[in-house]
HTML snippet that shows the backbone in 3Dmol.js (N, CA, C, O; Angstrom):
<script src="https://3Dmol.org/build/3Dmol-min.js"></script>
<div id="view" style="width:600px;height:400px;position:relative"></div>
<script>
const pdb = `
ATOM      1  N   UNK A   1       3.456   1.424  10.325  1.00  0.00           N
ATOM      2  CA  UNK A   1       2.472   1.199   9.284  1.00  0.00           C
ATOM      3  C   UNK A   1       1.529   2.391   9.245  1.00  0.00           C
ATOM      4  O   UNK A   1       1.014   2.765  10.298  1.00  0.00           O
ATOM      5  N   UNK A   2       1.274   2.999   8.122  1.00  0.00           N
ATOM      6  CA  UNK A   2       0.382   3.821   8.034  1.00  0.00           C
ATOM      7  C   UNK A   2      -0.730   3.735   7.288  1.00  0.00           C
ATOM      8  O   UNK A   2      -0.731   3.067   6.254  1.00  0.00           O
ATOM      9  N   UNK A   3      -1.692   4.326   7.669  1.00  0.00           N
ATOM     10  CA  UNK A   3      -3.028   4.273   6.965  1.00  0.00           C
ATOM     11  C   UNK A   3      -3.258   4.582   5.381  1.00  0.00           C
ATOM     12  O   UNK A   3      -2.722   5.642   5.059  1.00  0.00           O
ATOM     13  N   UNK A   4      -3.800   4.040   4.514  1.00  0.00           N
ATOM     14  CA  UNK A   4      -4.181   4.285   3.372  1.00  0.00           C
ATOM     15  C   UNK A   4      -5.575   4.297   3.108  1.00  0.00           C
ATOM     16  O   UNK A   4      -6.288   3.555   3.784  1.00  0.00           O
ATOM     17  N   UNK A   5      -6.132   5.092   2.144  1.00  0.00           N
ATOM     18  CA  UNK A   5      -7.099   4.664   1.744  1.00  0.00           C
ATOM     19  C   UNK A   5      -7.408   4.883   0.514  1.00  0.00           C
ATOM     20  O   UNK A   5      -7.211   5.943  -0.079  1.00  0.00           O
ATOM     21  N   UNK A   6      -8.190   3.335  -0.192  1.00  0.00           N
ATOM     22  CA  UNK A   6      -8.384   2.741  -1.777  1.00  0.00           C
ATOM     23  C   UNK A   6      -9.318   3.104  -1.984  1.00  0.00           C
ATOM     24  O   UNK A   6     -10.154   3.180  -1.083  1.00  0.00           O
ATOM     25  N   UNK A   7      -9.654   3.572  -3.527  1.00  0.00           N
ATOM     26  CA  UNK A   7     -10.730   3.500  -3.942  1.00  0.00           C
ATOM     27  C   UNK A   7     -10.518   3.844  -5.393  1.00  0.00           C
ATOM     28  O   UNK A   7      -9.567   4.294  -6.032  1.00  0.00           O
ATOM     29  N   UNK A   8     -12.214   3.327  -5.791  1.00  0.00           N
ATOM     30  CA  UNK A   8     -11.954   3.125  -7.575  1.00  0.00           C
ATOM     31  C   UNK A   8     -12.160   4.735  -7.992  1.00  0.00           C
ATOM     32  O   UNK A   8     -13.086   5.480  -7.670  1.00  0.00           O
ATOM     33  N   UNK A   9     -11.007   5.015  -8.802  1.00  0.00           N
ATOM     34  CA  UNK A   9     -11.155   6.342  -9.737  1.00  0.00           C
ATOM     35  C   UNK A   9     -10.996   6.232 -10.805  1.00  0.00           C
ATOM     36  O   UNK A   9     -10.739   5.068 -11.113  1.00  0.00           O
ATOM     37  N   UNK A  10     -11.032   7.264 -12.020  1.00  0.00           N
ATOM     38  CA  UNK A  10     -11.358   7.611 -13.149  1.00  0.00           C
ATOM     39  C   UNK A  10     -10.517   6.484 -14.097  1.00  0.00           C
ATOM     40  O   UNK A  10      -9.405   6.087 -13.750  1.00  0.00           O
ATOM     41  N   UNK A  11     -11.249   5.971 -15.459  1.00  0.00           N
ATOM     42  CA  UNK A  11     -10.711   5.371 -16.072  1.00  0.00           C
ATOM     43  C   UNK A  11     -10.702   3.261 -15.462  1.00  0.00           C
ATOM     44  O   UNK A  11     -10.183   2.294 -16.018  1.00  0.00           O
ATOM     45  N   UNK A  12     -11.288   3.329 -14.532  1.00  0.00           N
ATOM     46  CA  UNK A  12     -11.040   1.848 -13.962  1.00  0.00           C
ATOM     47  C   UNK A  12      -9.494   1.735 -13.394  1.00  0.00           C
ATOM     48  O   UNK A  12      -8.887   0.665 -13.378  1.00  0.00           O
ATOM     49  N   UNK A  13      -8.902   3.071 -12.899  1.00  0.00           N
ATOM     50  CA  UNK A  13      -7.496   2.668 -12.413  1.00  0.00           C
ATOM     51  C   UNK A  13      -8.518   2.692 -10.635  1.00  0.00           C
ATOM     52  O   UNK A  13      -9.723   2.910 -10.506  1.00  0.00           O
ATOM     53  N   UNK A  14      -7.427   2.367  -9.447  1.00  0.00           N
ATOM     54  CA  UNK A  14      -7.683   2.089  -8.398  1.00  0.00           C
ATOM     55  C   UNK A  14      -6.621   3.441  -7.825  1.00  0.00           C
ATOM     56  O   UNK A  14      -5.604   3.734  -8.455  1.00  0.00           O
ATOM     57  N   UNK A  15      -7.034   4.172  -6.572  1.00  0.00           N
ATOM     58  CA  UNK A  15      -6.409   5.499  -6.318  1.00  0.00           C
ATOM     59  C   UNK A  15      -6.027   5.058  -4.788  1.00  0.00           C
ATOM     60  O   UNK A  15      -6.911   4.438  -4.196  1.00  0.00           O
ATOM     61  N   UNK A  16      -4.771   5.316  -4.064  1.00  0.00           N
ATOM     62  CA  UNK A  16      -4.876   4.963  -2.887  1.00  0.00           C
ATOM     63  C   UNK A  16      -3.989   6.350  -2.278  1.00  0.00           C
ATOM     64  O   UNK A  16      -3.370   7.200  -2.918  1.00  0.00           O
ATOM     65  N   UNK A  17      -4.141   6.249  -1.166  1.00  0.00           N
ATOM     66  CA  UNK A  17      -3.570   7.981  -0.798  1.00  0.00           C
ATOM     67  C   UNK A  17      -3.355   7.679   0.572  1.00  0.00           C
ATOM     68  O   UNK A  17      -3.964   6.707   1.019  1.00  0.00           O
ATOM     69  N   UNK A  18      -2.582   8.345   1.352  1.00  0.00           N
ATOM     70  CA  UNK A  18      -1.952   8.191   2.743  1.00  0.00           C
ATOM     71  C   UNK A  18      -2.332   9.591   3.201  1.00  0.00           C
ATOM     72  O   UNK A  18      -1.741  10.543   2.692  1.00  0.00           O
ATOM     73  N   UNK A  19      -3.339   9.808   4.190  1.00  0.00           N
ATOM     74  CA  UNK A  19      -3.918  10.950   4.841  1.00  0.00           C
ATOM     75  C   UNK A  19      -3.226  11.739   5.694  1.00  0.00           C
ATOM     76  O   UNK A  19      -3.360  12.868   6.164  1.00  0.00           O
ATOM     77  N   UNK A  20      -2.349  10.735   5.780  1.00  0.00           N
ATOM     78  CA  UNK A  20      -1.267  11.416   7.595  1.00  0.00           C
ATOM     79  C   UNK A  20       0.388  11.731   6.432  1.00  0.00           C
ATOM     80  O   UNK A  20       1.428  12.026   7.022  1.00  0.00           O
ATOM     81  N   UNK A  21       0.397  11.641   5.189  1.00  0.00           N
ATOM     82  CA  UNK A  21       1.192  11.960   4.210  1.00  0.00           C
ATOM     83  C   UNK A  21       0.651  12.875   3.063  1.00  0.00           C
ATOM     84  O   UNK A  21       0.513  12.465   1.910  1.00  0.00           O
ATOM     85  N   UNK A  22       0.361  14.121   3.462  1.00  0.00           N
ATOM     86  CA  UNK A  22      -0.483  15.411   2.684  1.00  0.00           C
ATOM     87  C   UNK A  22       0.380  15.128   1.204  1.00  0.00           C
ATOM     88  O   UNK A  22       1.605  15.024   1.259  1.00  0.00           O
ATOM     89  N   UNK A  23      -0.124  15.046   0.283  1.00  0.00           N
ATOM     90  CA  UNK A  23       0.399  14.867  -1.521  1.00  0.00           C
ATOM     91  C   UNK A  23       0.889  13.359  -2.079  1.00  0.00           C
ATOM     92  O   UNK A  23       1.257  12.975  -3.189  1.00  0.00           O
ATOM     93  N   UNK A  24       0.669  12.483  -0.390  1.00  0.00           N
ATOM     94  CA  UNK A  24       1.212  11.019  -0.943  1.00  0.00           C
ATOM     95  C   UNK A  24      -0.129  10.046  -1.644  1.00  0.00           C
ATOM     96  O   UNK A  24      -0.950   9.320  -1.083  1.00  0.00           O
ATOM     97  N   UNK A  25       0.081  10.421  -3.218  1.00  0.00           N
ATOM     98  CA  UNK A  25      -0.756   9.665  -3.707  1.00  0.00           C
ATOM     99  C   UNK A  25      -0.065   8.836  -4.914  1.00  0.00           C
ATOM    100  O   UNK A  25       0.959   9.164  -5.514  1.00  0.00           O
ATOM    101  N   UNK A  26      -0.899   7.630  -5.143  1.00  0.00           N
ATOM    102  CA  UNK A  26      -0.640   6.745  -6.158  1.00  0.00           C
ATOM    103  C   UNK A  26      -2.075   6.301  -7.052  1.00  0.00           C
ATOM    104  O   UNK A  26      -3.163   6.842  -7.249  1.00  0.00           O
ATOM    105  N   UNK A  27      -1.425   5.004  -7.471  1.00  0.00           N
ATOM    106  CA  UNK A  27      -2.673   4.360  -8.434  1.00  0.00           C
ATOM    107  C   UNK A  27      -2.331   3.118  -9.011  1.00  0.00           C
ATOM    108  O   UNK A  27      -1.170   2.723  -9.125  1.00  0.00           O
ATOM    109  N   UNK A  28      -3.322   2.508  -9.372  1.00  0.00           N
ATOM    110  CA  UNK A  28      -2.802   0.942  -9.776  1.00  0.00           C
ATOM    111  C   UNK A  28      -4.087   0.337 -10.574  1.00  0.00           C
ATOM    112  O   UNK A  28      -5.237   0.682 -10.302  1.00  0.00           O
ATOM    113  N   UNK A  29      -3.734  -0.685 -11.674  1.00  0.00           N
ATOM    114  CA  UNK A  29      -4.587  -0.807 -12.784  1.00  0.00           C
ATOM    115  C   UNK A  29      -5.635  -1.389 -11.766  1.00  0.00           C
ATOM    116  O   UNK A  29      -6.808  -1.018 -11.754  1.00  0.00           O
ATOM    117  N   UNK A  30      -4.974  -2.590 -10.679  1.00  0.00           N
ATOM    118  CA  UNK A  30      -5.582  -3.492  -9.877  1.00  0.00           C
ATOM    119  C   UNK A  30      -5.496  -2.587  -8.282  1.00  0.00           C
ATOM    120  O   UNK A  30      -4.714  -1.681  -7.993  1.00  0.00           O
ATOM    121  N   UNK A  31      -6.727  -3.281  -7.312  1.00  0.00           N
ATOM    122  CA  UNK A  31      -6.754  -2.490  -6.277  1.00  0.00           C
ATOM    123  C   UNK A  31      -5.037  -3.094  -5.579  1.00  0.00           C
ATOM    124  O   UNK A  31      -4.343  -2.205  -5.084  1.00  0.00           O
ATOM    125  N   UNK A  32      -4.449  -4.571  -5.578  1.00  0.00           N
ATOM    126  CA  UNK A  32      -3.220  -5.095  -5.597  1.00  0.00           C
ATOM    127  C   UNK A  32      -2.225  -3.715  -6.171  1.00  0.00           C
ATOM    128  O   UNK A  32      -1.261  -3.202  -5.603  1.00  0.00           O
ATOM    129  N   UNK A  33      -2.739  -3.421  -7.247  1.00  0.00           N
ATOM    130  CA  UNK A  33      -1.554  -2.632  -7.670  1.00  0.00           C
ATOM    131  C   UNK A  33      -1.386  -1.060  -6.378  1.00  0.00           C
ATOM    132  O   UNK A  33      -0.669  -0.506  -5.546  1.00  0.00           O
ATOM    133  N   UNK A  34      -2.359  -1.045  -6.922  1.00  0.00           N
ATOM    134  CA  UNK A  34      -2.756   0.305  -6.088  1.00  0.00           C
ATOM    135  C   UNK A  34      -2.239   0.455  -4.458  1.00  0.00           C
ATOM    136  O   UNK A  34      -2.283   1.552  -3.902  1.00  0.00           O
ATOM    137  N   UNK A  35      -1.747  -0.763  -3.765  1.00  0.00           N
ATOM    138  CA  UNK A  35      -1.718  -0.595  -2.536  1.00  0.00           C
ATOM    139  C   UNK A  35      -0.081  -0.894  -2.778  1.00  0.00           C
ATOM    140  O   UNK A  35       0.785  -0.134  -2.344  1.00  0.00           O
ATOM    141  N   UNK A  36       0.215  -2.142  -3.553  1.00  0.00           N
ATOM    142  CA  UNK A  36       2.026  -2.047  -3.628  1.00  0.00           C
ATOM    143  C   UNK A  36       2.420  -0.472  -3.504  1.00  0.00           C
ATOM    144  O   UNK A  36       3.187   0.156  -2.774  1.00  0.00           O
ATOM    145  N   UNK A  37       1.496  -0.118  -4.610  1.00  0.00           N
ATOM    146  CA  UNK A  37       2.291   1.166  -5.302  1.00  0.00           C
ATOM    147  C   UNK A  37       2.430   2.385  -4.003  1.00  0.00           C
ATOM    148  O   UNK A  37       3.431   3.072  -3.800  1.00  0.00           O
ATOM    149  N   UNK A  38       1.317   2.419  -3.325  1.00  0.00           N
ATOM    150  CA  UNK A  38       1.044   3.321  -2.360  1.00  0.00           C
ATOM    151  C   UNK A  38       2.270   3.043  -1.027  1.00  0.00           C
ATOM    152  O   UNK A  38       2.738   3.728  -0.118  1.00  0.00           O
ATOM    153  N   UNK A  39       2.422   1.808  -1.469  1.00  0.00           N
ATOM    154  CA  UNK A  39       3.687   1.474  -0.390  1.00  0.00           C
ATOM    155  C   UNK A  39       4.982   2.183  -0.317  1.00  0.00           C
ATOM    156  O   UNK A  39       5.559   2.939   0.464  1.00  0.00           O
ATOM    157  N   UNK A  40       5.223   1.551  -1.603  1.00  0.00           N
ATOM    158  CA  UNK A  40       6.472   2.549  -2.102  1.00  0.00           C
ATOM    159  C   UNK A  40       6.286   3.810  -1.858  1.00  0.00           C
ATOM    160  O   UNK A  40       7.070   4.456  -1.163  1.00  0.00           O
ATOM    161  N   UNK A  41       5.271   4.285  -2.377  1.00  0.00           N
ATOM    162  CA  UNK A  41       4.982   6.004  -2.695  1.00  0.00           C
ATOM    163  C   UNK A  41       5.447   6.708  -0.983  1.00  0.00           C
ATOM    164  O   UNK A  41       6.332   7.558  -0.881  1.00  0.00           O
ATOM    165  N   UNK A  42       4.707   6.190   0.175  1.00  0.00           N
ATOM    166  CA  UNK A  42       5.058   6.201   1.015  1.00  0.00           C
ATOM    167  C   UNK A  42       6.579   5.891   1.733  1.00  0.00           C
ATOM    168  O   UNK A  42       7.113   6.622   2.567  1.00  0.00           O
ATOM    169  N   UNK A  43       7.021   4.879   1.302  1.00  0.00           N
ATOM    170  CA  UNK A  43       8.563   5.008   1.762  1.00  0.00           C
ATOM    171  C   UNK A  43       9.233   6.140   0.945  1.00  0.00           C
ATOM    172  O   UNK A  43       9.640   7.140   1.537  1.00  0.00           O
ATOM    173  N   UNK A  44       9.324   6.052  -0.011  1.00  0.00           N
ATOM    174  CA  UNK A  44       9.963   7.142  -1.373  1.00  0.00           C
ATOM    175  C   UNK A  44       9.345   8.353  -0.322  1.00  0.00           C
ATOM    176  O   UNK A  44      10.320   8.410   0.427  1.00  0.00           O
ATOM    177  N   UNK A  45       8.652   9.076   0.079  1.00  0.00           N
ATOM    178  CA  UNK A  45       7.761  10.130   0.741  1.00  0.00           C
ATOM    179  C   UNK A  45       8.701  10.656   2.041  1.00  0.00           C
ATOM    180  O   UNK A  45       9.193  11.771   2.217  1.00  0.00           O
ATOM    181  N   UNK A  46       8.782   9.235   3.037  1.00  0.00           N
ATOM    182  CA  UNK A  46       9.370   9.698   4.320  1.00  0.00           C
ATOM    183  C   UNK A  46      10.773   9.979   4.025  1.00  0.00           C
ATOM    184  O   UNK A  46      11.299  10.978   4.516  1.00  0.00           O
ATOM    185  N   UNK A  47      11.514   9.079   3.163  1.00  0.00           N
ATOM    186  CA  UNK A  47      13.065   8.848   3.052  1.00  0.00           C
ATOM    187  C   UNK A  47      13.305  10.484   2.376  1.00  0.00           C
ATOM    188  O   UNK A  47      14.127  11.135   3.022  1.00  0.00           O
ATOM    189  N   UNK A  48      12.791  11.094   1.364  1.00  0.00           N
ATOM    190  CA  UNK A  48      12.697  12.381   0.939  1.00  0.00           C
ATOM    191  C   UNK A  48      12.888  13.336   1.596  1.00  0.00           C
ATOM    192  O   UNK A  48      13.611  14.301   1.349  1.00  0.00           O
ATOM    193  N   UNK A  49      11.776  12.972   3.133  1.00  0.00           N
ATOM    194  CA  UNK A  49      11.817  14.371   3.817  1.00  0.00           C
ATOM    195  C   UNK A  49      13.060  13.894   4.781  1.00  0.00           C
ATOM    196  O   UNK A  49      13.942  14.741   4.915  1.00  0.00           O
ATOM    197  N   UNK A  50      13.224  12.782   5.395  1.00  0.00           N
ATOM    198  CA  UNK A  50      14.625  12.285   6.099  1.00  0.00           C
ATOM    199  C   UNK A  50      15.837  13.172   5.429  1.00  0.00           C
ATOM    200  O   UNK A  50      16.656  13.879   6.017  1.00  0.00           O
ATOM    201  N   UNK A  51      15.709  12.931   4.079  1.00  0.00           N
ATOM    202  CA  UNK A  51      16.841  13.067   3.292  1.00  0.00           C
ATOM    203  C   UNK A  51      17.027  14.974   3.648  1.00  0.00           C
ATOM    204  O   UNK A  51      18.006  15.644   3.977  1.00  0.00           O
ATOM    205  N   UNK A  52      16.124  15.198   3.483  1.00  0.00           N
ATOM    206  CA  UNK A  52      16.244  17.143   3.404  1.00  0.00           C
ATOM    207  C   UNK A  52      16.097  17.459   5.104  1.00  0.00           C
ATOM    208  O   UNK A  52      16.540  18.531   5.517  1.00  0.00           O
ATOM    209  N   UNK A  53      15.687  16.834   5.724  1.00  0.00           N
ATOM    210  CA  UNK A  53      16.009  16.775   7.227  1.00  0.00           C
ATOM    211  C   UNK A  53      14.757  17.473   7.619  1.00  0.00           C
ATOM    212  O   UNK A  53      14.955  18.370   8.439  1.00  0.00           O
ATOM    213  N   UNK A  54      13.767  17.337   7.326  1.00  0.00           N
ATOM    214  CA  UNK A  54      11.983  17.657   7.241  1.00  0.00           C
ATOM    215  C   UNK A  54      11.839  16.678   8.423  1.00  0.00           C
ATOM    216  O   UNK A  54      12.597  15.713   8.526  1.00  0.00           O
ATOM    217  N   UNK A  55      10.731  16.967   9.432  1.00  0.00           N
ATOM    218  CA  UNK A  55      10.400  16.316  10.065  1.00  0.00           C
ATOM    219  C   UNK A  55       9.288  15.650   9.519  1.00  0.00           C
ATOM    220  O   UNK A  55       8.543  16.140   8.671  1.00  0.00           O
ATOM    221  N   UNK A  56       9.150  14.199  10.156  1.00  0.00           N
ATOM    222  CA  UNK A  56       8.254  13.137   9.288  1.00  0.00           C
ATOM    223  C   UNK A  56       6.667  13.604  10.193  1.00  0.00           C
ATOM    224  O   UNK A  56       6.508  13.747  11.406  1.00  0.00           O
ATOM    225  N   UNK A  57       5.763  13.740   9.180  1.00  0.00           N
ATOM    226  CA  UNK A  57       4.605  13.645   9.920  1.00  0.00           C
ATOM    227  C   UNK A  57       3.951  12.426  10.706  1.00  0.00           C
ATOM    228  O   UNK A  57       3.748  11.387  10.078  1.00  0.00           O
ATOM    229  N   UNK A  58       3.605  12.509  12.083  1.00  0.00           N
ATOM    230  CA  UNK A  58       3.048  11.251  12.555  1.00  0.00           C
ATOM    231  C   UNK A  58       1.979  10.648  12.145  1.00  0.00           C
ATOM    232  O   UNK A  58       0.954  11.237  11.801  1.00  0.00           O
ATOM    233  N   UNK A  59       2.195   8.982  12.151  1.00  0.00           N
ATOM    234  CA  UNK A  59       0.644   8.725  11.863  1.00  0.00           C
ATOM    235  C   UNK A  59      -0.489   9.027  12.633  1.00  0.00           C
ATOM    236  O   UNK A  59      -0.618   9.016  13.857  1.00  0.00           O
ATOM    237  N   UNK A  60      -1.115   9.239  11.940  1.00  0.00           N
ATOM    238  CA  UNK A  60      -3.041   9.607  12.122  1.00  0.00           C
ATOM    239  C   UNK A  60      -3.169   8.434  13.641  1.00  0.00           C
ATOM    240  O   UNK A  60      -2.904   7.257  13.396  1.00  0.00           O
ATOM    241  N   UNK A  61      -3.459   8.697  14.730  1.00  0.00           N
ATOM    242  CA  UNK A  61      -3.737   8.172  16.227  1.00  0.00           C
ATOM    243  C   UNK A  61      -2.332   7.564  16.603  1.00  0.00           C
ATOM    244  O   UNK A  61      -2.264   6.406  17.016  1.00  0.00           O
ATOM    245  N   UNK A  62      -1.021   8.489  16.432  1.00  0.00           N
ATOM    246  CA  UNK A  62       0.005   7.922  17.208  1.00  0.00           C
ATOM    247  C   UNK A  62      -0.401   9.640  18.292  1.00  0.00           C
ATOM    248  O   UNK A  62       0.230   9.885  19.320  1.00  0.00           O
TER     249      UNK A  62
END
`;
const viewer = $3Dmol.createViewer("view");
viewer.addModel(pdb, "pdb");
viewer.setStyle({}, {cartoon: {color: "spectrum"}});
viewer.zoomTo();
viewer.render();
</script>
């Protein structure tokens, strides 16, 4: 499980971003949306660099 963090941005959408995943960002109308979405964004993220054989960055206090 990795860390995210929500918050309200431009337009009334909700912005959530994974710190220990440098460019993994999303957004969601609802803060709900915003964290599904960040989920995915994050699997879609690691499986990418798996896929090209990138080493995965660790989470933030492993």
């Amino acid at each position: 499980m990795r860390q995210a963090i929500i918050y309200s941005g431009e337009n009334g959408f909700w912005v959530a971003e994974c710190p220990s995943l440098p460019g993994c960002i999303s957004q969601g109308v609802t803060r709900e949306a915003a964290i599904i979405n960040i989920r995915e964004a994050i699997e879609g993220y690691v499986l990418a660099l798996q896929d090209d054989g990138i080493k995965v960055p660790p989470n933030q206090g492993d």
